[in-house]
N, C-alpha and C positions, 0 to 999 in steps of 0.2 A: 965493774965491767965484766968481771971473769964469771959470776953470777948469772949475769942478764945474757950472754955467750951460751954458758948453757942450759939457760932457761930454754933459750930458742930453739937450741940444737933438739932439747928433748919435745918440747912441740913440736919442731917437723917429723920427726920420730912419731910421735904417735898421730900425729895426722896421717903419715904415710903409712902406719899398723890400721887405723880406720878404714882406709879408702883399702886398704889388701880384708879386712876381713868383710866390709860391704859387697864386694867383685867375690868374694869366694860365698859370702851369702846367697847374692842374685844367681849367681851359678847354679845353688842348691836347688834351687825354688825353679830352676829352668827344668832342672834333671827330673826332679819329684812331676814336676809336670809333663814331660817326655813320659815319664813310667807309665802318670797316668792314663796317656792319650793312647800307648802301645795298649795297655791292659785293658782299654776301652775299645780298642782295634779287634780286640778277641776272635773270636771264631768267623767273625764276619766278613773279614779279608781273606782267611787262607783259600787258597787256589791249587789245584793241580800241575804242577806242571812239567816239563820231559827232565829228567833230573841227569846232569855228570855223572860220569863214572860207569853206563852201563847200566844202571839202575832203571829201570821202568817209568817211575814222576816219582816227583819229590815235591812235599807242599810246603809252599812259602807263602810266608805273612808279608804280602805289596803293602800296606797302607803303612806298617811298624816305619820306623826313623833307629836307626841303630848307631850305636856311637863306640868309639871316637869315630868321628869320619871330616874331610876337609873339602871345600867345594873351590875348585878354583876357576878365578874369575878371567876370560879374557877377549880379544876381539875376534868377532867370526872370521876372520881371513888368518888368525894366527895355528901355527903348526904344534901341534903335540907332538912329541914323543916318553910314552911313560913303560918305564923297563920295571920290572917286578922280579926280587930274588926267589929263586923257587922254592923258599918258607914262608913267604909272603909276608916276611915280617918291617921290607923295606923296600924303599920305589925312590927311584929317578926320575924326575920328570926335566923334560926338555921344551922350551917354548920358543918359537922363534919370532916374538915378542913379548912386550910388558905387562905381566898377569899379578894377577891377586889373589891372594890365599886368605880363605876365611875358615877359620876352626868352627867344631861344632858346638861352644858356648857360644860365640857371639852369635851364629847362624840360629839357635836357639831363643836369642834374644830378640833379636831382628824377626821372628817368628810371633813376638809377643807372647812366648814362653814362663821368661822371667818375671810373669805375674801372680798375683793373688785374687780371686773373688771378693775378697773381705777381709778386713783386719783380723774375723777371730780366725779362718784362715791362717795367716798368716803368723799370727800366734802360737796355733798349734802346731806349724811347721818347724817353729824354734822352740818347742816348749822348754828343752832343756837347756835354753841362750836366751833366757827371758827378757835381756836387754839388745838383744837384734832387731826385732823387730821395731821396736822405739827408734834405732840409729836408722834405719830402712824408710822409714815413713819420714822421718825426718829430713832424710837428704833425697829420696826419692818418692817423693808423694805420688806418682802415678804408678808404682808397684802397687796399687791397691786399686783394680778394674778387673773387667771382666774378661779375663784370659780367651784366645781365640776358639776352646770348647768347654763344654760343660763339665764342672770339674764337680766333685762327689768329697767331701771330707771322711774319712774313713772313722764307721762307728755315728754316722752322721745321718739320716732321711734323705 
């Protein structure tokens, strides 16, 4: 009995070390994909525009997705109030209803981010976790479509 006890304990263990290294996977493969959609944003967004500070313009890259960032979700009649410390390293936000906060992985994913073009793709993005991609395909077989742009494997035609 004492056996089969922690037979079990260590399987839900490592099933719950699976499903944390899967989610930190899928993450990877959102991010690497973010890089690539900004790097592909290249020269072709930036824009002029009247810049803070006194400054003349400042050019910003509109099409880039920059991160961390958080979108929050709520009903158009409800009220904001967001306070910002002046290091802008912290914010208050006030709602004067029930809202939803989405991080920038999930918003990533929900983007169809979290994809690959192809298995060898997806390979070469763990090359140095040569058993990821196998646990990847396995419990997530639609990580392997054609992501929402043209993706380039680097070193690749």
């Amino acid at each position: 009995m004492e056996l089969d006890r922690k037979l079990a304990e260590v399987s839900r263990e490592l099933e719950r070390k699976r499903e944390e290294v899967e989610k930190k996977a899928l993450q990877y493969v959102a991010l690497c994909n973010l890089v690539r959609r900004n790097a592909d944003a290249g020269e072709e967004d930036k824009k002029e525009l009247p810049a803070a500070g006194g400054a003349d313009t400042a050019v910003q890259c509109i099409n880039r997705i920059k991160t961390p960032f958080v979108i929050v979700q709520t009903g158009q009649d409800t009220v904001i109030n967001l306070e910002r410390s002046d290091n802008k390293q912290q914010a208050l936000l006030q709602c004067s209803s029930v809202f939803q906060v989405h991080d920038d992985v999930a918003v990533l994913e929900r983007m169809g981010m979290a994809r690959c073009a192809s298995e060898e793709e997806l390979r070469w993005l763990f090359a140095n976790a040569p058993d990821v991609p196998g646990l990847l395909l396995k419990s997530n077989p639609g990580i392997v479509r054609q992501p929402p742009f043209p993706v380039q494997i680097a070193g690749k035609p």
